[in-house]
DSSP file (Angstrom, degrees, kcal/mol; ACC not computed):
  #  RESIDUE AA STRUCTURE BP1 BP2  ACC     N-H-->O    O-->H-N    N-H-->O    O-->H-N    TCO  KAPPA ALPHA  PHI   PSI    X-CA   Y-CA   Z-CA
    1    1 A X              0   0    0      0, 0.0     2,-0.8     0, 0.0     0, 0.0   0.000 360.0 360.0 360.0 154.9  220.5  280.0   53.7
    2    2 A X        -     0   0    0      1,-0.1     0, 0.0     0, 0.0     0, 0.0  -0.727 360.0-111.9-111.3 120.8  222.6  279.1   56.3
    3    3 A X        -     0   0    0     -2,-0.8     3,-0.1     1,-0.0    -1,-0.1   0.035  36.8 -86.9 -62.9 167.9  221.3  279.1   59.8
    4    4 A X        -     0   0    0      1,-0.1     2,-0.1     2,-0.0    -1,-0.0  -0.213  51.7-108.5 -32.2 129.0  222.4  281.6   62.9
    5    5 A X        -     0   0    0     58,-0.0     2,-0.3     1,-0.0    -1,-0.1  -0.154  20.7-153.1   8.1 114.1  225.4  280.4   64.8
    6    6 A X        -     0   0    0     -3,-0.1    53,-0.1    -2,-0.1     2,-0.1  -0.537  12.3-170.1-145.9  95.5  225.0  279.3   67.9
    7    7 A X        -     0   0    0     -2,-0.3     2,-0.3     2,-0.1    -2,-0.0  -0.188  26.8-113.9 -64.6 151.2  228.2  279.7   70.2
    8    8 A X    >>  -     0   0    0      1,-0.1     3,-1.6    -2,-0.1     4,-1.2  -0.736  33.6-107.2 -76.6 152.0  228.5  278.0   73.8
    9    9 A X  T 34 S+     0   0    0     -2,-0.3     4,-0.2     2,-0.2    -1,-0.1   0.601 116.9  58.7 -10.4 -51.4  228.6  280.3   76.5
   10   10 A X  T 3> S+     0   0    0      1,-0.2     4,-1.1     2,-0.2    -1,-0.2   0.591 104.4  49.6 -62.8 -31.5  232.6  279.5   77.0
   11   11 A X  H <> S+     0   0    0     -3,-1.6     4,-1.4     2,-0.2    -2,-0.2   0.819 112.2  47.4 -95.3 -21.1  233.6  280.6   73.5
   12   12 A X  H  X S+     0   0    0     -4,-1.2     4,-0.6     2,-0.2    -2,-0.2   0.553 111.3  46.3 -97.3 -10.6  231.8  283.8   73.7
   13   13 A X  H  > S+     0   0    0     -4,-0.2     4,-1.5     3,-0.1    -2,-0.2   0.693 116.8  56.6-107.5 -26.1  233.1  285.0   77.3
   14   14 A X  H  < S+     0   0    0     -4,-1.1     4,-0.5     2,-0.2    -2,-0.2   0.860 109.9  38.1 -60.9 -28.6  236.4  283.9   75.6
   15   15 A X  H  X S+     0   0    0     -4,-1.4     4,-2.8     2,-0.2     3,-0.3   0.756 110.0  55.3 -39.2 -42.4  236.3  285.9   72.9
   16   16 A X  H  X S+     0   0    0     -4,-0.6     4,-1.7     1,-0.3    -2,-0.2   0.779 107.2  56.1 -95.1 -12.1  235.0  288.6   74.5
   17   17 A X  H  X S+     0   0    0     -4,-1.5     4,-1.1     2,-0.2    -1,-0.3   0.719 109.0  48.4 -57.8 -15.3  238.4  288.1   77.1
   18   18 A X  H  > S+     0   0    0     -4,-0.5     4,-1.5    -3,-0.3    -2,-0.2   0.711 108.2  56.1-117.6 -52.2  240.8  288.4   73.9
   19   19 A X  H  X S+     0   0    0     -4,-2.8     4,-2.4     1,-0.2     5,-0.2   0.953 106.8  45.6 -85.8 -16.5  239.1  291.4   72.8
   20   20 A X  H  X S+     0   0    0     -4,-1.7     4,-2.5     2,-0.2    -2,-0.2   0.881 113.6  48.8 -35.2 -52.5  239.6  293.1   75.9
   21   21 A X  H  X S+     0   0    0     -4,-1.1     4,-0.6     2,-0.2    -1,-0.2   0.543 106.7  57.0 -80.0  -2.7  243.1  292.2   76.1
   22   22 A X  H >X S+     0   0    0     -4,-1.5     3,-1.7     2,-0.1     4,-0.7   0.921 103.9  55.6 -67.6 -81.6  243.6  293.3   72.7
   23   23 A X  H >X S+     0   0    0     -4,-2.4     4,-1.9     1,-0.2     3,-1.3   0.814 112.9  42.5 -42.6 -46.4  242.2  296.7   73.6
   24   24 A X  H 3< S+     0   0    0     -4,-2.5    -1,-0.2     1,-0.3    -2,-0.1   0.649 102.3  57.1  83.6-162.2  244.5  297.0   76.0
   25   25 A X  H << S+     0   0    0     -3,-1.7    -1,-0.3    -4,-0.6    -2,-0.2   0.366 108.2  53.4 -34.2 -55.4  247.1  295.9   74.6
   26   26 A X  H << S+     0   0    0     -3,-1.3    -2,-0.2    -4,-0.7    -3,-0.1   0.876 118.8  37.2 -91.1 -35.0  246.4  298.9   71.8
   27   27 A X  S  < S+     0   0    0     -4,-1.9     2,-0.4    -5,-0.2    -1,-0.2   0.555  81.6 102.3-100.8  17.4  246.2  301.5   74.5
   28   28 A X  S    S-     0   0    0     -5,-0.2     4,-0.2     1,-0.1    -3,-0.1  -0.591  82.8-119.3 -90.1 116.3  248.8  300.5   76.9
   29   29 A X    >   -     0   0    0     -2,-0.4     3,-1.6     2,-0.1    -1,-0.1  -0.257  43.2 -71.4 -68.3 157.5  251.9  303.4   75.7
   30   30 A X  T 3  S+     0   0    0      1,-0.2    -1,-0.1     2,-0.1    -3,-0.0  -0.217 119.2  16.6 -44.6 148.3  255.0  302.4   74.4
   31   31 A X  T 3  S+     0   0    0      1,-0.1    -1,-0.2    -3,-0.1    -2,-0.1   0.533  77.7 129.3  80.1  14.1  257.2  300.9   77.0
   32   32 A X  S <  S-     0   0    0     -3,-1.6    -1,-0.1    -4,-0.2    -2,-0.1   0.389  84.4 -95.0 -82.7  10.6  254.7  300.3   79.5
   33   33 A X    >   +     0   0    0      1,-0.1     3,-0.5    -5,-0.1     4,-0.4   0.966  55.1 171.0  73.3  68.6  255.6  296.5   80.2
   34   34 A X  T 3>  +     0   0    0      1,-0.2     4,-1.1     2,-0.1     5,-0.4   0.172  45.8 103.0 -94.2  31.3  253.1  294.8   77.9
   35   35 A X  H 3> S+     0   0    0      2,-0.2     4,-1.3     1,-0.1    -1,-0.2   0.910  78.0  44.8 -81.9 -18.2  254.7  291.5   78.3
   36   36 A X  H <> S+     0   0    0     -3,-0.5     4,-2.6     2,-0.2    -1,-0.1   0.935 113.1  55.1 -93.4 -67.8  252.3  289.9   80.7
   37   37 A X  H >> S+     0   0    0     -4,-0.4     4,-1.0     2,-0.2     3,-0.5   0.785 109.5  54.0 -44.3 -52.5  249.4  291.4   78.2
   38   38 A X  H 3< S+     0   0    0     -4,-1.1    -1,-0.2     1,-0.2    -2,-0.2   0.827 106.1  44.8  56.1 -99.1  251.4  289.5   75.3
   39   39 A X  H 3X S+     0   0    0     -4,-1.3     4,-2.1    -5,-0.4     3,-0.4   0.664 110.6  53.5 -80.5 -23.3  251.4  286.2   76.6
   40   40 A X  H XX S+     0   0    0     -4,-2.6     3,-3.7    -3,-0.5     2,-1.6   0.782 109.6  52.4 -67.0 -89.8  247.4  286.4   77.7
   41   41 A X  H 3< S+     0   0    0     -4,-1.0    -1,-0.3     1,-0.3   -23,-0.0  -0.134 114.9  45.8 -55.3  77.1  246.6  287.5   73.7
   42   42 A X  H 3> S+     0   0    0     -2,-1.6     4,-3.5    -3,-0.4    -1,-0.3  -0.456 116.7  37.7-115.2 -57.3  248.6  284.4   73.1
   43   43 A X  H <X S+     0   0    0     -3,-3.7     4,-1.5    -4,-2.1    -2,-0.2   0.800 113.9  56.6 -61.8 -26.4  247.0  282.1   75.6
   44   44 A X  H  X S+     0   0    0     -4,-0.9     4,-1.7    -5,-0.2    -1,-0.2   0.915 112.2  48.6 -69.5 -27.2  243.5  283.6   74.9
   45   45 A X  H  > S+     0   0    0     -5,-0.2     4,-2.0     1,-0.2    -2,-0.2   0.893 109.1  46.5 -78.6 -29.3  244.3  282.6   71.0
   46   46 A X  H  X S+     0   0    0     -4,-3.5     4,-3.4     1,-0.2    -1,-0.2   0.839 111.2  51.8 -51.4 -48.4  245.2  279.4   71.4
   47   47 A X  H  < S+     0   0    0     -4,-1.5    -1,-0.2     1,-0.2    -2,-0.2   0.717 112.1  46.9 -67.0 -37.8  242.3  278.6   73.7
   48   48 A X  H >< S+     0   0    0     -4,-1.7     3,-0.6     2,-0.1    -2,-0.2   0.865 118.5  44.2 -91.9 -33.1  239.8  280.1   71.1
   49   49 A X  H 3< S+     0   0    0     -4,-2.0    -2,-0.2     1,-0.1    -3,-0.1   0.924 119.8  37.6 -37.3 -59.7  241.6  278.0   68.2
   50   50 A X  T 3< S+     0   0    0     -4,-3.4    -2,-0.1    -5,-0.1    -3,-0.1   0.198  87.3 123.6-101.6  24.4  241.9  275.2   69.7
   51   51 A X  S X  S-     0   0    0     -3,-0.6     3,-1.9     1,-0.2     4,-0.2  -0.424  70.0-112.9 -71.7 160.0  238.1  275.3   71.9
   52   52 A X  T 3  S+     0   0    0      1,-0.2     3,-0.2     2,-0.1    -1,-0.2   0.424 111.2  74.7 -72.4  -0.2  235.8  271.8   71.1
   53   53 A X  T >  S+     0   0    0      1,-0.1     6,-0.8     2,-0.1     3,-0.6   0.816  87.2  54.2 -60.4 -30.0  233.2  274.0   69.4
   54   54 A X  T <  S+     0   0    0     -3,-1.9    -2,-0.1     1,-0.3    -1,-0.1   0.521 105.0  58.8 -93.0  -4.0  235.5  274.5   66.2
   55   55 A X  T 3  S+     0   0    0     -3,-0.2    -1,-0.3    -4,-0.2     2,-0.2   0.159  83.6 108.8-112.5  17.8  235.8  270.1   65.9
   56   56 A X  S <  S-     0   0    0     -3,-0.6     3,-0.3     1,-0.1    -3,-0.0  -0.808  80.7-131.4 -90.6 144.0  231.5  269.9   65.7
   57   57 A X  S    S+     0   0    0     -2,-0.2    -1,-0.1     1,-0.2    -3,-0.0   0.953 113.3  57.4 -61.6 -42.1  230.6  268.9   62.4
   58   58 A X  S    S+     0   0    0     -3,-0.1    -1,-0.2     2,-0.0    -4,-0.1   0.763  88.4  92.1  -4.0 -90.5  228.1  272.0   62.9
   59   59 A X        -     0   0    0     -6,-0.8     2,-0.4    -3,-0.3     3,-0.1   0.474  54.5-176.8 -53.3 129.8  231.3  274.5   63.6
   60   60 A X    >   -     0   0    0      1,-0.2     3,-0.5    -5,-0.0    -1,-0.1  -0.975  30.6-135.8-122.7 152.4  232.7  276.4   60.4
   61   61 A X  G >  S+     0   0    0     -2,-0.4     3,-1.5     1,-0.2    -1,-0.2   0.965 110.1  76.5 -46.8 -63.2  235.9  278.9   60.5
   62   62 A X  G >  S+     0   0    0      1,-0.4     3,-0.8     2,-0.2    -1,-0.2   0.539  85.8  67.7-130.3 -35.9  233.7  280.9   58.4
   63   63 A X  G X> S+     0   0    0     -3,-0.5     4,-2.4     1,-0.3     3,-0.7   0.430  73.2  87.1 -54.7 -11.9  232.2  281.5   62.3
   64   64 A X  H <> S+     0   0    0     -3,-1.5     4,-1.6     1,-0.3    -1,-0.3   0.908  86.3  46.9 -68.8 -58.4  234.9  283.3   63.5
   65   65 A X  H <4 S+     0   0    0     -3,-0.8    -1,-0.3     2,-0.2    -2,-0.1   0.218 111.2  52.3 -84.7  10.6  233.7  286.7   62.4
   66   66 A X  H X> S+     0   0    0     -3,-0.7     4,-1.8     2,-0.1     3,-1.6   0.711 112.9  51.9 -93.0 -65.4  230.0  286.0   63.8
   67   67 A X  H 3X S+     0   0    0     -4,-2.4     4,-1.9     1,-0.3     3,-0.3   0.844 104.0  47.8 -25.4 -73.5  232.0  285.1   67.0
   68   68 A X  H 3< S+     0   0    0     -4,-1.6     4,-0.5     1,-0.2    -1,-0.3   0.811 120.3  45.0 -70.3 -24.1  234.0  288.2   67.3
   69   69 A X  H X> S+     0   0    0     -3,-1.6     4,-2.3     2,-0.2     3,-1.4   0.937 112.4  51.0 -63.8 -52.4  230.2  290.2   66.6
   70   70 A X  H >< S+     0   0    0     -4,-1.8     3,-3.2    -3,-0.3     4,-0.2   0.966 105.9  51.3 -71.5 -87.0  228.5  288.2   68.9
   71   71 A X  T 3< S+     0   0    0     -4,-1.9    -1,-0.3     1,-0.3     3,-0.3   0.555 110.6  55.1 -28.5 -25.2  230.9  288.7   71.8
   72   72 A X  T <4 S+     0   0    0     -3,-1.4    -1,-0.3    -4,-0.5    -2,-0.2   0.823 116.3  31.5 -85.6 -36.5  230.6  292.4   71.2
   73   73 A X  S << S+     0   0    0     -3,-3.2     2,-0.5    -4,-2.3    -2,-0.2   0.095  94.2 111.4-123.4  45.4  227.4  292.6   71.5
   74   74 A X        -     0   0    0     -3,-0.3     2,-0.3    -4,-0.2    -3,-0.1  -0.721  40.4-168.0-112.8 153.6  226.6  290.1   73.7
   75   75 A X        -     0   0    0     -2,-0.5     3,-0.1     3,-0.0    -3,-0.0  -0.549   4.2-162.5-140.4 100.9  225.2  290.4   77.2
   76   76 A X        -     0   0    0     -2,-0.3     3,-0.1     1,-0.1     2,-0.1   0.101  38.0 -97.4 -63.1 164.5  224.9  287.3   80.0
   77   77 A X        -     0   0    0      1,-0.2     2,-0.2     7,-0.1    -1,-0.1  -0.179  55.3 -82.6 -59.6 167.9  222.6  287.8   83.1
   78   78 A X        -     0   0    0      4,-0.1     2,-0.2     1,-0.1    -1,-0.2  -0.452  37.5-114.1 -77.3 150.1  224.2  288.8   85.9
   79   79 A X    >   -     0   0    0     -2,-0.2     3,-1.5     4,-0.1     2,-0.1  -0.671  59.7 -78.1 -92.4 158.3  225.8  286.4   88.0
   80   80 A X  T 3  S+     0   0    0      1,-0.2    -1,-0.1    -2,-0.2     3,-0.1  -0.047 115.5  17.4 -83.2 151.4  223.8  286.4   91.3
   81   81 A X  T 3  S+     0   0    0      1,-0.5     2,-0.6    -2,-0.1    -1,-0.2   0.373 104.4 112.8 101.0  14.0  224.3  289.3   94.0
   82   82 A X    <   -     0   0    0     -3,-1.5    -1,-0.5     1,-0.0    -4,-0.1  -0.937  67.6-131.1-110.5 123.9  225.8  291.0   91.1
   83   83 A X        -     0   0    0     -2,-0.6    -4,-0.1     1,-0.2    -1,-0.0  -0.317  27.4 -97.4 -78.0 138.1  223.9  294.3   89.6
   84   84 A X              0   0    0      1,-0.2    -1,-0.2    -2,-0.1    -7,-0.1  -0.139 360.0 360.0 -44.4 153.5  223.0  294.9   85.9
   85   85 A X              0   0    0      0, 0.0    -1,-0.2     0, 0.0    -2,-0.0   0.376 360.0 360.0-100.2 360.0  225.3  297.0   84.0
């Protein structure tokens, strides 16, 4: 059996930026000037493609769809003076 995943911090608060701007992105109505949302879901993919996690011998592709789970349901401490959600 293959053990858990274990993303850094950086790939999982990127992820979870990409699926934000995906969503959106999906509810933003036709013609609304999505061009600036666009070009982030470009920059966010590149960035998650190309992060130093995916080049440890560790790291599988096969991780990608743990990733996108993990980001969904994941939740950092607060940063401080900042309240729980």
């Amino acid at each position: 059996m293959r053990p858990p995943f274990r993303f850094p911090e950086d790939l999982i608060t990127l992820q979870r930026a990409w699926q934000q701007t995906y969503a959106e992105l999906a509810q933003a109505p036709a013609g609304a000037g999505t061009t600036a949302l666009r070009r982030r879901l470009i920059t966010l993919s590149g960035d998650l493609c190309t992060h130093p996690y995916w080049a440890t011998p560790a790291a599988s592709r096969d991780g990608g769809v743990e990733l996108r789970r993990v980001a969904r349901t994941h939740t950092s401490a607060p940063a401080e003076g900042e309240a729980a959600a």
